[in-house]
N, C-alpha and C positions, 0 to 999 in steps of 0.2 A: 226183881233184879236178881242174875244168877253170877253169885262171889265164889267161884267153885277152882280159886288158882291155886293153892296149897295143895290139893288132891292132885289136880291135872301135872304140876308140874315138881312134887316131888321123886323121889329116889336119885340114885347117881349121876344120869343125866343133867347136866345143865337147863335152866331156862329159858326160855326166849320169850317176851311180850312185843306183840303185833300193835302200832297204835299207827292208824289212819285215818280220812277224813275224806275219802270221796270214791265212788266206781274205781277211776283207772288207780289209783293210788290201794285200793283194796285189791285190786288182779294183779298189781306190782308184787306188792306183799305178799299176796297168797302164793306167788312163783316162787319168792325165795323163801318161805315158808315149804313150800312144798320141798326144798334142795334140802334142809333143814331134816326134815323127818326121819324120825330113827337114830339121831343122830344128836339130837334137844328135845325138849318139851317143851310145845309150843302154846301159846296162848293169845287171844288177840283182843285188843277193846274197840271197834270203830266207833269212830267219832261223829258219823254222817251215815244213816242206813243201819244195816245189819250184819252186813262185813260176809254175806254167806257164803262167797270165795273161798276166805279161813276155814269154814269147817269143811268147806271138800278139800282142802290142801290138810286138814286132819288136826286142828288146831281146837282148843277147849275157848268159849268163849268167858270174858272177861265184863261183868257189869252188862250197862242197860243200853235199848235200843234208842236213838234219838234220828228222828224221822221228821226231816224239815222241806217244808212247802218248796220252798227255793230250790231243793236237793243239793244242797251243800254249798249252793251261792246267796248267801243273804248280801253279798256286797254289790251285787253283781246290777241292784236298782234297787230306790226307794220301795220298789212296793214287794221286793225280795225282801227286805229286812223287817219293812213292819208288818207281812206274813209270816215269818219264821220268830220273831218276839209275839207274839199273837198266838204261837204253836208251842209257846215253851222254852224259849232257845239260853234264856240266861240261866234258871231254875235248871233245867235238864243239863245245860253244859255242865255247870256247879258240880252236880251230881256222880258225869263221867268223870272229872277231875278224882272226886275219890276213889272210885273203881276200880281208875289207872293207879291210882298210887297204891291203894290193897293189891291187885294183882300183880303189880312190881315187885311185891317181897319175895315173890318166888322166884324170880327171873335175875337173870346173873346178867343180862344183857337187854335192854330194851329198843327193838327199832322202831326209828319211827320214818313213816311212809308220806311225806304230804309236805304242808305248808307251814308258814311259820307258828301257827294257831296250833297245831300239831305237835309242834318240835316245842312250842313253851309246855304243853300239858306235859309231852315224853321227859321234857328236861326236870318237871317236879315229881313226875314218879320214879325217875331214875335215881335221882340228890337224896328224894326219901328213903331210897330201898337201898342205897348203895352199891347200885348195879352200872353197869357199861353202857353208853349211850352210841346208836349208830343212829344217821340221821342222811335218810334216802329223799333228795327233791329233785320229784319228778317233772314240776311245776315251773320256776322260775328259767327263765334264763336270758342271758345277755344281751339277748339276739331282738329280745321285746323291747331294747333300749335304741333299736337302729332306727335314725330318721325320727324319732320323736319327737329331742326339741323339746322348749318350757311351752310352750304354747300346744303340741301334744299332752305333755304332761297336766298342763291344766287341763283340760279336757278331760283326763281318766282319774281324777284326784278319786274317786270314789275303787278304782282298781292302782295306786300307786303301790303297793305290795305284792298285787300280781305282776308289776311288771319289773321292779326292783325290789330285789332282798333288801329289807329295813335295818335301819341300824339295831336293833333291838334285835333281831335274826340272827344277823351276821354276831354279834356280841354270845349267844347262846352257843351257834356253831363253831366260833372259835371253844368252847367249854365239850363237846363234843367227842370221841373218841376216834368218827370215822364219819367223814364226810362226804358223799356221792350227788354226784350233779350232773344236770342230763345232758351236757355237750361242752366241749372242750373248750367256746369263749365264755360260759360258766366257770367254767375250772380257773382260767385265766385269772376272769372279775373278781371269783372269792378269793385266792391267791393275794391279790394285790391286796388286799385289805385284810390281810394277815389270817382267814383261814385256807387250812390243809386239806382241801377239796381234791377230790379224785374226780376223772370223766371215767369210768371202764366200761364203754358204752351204754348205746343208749336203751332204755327202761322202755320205753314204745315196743321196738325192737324184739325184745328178750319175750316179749309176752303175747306178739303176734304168731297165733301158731300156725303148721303146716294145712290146707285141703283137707277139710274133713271127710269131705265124701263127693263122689261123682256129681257136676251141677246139669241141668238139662240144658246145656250150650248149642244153640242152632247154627252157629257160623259166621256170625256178625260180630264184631268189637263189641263189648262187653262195656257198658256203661253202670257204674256200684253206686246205688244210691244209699247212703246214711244217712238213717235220719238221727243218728244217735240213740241213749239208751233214758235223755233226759225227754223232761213233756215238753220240749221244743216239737217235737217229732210231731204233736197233735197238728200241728201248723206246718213244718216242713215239708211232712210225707207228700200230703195232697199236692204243694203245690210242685215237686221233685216227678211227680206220676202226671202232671200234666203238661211238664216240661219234655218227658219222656211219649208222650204221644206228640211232639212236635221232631221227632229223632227215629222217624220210622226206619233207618238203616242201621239203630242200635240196638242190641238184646242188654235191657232193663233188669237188672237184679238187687231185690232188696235185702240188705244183711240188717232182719230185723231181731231184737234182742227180749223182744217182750212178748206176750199169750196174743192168739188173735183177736182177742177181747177190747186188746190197744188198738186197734186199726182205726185211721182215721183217713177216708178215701174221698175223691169229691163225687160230690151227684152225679148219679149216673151209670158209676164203675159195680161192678160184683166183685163177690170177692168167691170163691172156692176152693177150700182147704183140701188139698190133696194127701193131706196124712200130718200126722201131728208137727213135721217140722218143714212143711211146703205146702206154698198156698200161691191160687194166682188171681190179679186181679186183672180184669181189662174190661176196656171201653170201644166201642164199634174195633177198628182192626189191632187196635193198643193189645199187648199180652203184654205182662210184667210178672214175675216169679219172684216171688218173696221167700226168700230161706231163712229160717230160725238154727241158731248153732251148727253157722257154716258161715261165720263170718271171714273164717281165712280161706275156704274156697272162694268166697265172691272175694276180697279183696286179689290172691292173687290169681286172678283171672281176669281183673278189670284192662282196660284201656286207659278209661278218663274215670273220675267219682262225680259224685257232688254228694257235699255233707255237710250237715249242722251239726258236727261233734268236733270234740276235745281230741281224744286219744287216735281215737277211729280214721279222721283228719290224716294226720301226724303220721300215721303206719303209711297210711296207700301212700302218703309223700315220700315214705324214706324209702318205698321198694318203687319209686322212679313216676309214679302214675301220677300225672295232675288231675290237681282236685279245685273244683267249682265250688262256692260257697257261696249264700245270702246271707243277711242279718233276720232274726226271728224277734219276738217280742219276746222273749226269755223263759225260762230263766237262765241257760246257760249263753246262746249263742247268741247275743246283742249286740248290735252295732259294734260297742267296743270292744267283745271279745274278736269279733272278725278284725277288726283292725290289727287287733295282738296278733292273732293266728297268723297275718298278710304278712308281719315282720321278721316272728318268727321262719315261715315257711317261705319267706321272698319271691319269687319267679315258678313255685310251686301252687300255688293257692290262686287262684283269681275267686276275688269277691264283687259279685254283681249284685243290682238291686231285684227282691224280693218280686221276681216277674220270669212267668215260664218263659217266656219268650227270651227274655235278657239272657236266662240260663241255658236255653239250648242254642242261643247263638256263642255264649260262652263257650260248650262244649267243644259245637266243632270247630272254635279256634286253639282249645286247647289239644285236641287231633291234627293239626298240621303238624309235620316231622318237627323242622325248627323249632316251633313252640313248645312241645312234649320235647324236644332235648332237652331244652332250658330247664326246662318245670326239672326234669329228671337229675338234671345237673345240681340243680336247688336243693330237693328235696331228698338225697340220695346223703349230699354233705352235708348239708344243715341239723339234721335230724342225725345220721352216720348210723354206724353198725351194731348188733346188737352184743352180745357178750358181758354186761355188767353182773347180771346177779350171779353164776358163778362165781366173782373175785368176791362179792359183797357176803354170799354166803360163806365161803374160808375166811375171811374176815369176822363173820359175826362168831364162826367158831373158834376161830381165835381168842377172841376176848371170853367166851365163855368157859374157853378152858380156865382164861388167868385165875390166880385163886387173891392179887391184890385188889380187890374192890375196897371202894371207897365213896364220900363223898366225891364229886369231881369239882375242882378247882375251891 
């Protein structure tokens, strides 16, 4: 365990402690971490993983690593939860609870990046150290409530917290100093129930960045496969690469996030790495181009997607592109996380069932004009424009100038 927050984050500068608890929620942070720099002394506990965002955004880590089966969904199905208790998950949590609260004494301001799970631990290292709480959810939002229904509801009882803020949440967030929420019928929802929730755009948004680099584009519509950064992907990819040899008018590109070591292709296909971050696989006339850290070149350059991610999802929707999606055996993208995604993303997202065929007949109905208005029309407001962590960063330096801290409430 490295407890190294008193050195990292002494002298005049102010503090800042980092707590989050998954992929997108760690690159959220790590961006307003990064605005931060020079400016705080930054530090970060994650709660899921190893948060290695934080230390390229220049930040001292805070406690121990916890690395769970699920990757950060134990709720997400029974056999997520009693893999991640099997892995450690109550012992090890226990553990980051102290961490957070030692690396809080140095920190005049603690954000937190995630979910309610998140925002209880940030809220006890905060109360202990008597620092300022900012409290960033990327996660929730209103929009998961459309068309539900008790009879929906029953159905997700084991995700009722990903789909509404809990009273326990909402109680925490109103104790809060600075409340950020990913879209403006969020703002709304917490509003009415007495907290002071800000939209200042959306957190998807802010952290999708520019074309990294030249892509080898032949001339055809650009089809972005994602398989995501979870081991959904082991199952996705294959069946995305043969959906894509049923789409011979499309140029296939994969924004893949992991070594090719991950590669999971079906019988048949080769794979040939063209240099450490391009690789191509194909099968009799199939070519397909796999890019590693170039995921905003292939996102804006797509047409259509299809994806089994979270965040990944969510960006190609708000810069107008429809995106295909199936359900996976998990652990992220299960039947009822595509259901959330459908509601969230509305006329953006079509989820079809788990069959090349279903998906490339999905595509090119997602390619007709009218249908890609929609989608773009959807995914464009739903999701909305980027701009938050600029305000959320003068905000966090705000409070870290004040010099009245306290217990809070």
């Amino acid at each position: 365990m490295t407890i190294d927050a008193e050195s990292a984050c002494s002298g005049a500068r102010p503090g800042a402690l980092f707590i989050s608890n998954g992929t997108a929620e760690d690159l959220i942070g790590a961006a307003l971490a990064a605005r931060l720099r020079g400016r705080m002394n930054l530090s970060y506990a994650p709660l899921v993983g190893d948060g290695q965002a934080y230390a390229r955004a220049g930040a001292v880590k805070v406690g121990r690593t916890l690395r769970l089966p699920s990757g950060g969904f134990p709720f997400g199905s029974a056999a997520n939860l009693h893999a991640d208790l099997r892995a450690g998950l109550i012992r090890d949590s226990l553990g980051q609870w102290l961490d957070a609260c030692r690396g809080a004494q140095a920190a005049r301001v603690v954000v937190v990046v995630g979910d309610a799970y998140a925002l209880m631990v940030g809220t006890l290292a905060a109360r202990q150290a008597g620092a300022r709480l900012v409290h960033v959810q990327p996660l929730l939002s209103a929009q998961y409530l459309e068309g539900l229904g008790v009879r929906g509801a029953l159905a997700e009882l084991n995700a009722l917290g990903a789909n509404r803020p809990m009273e326990y949440e909402l109680a925490l967030a109103r104790r809060a100093d600075a409340v950020f929420v990913r879209d403006a019928a969020t703002a709304r929802y917490y509003e009415a129930r007495g907290v002071r929730a800000t939209f200042a755009g959306s957190f998807a948004m802010d952290v999708l960045g520019a074309p990294e680099r030249p892509l080898p584009l032949d001339g055809r519509p650009v089809l972005a496969l994602l398989p995501g950064s979870r081991e959904d992907h082991r199952e996705s990819l294959p069946l995305m690469l043969r959906a894509a040899a049923r789409l011979p008018d499309w140029q296939a590109l994969v924004a893949w996030p992991h070594d090719w070591t991950a590669l999971t292709f079906p019988d048949g296909w080769t794979l040939t790495a063209q240099g450490p971050d391009e690789a191509e696989v194909r099968a009799g006339h199939t070519r397909v181009t796999i890019a590693r850290r170039a995921f905003g070149a292939v996102a804006h350059s797509a047409s259509v997607a299809v994806g089994t991610s979270g965040t990944a999802n969510e960006q190609l929707a708000g810069l107008g592109v429809p995106v295909v999606a199936f359900p996976t055996a998990g652990p992220q993208f299960t039947a009822g996380f595509a259901r959330r995604q459908a509601r969230l993303l509305g006329r953006a997202l079509s989820v079809v069932k788990a069959d090349p065929q279903a998906v490339a007949q999905a595509v090119r109905q997602a390619a007709q004009p009218p249908v890609q208005a929609r989608a773009a029309l959807d995914g464009m407001t739903r999701i909305g424009p980027g701009g938050a962590l600029p305000r959320i960063a003068d905000r966090v330096r705000e409070l870290g100038e004040q010099t009245d801290t306290g217990p809070r409430g």
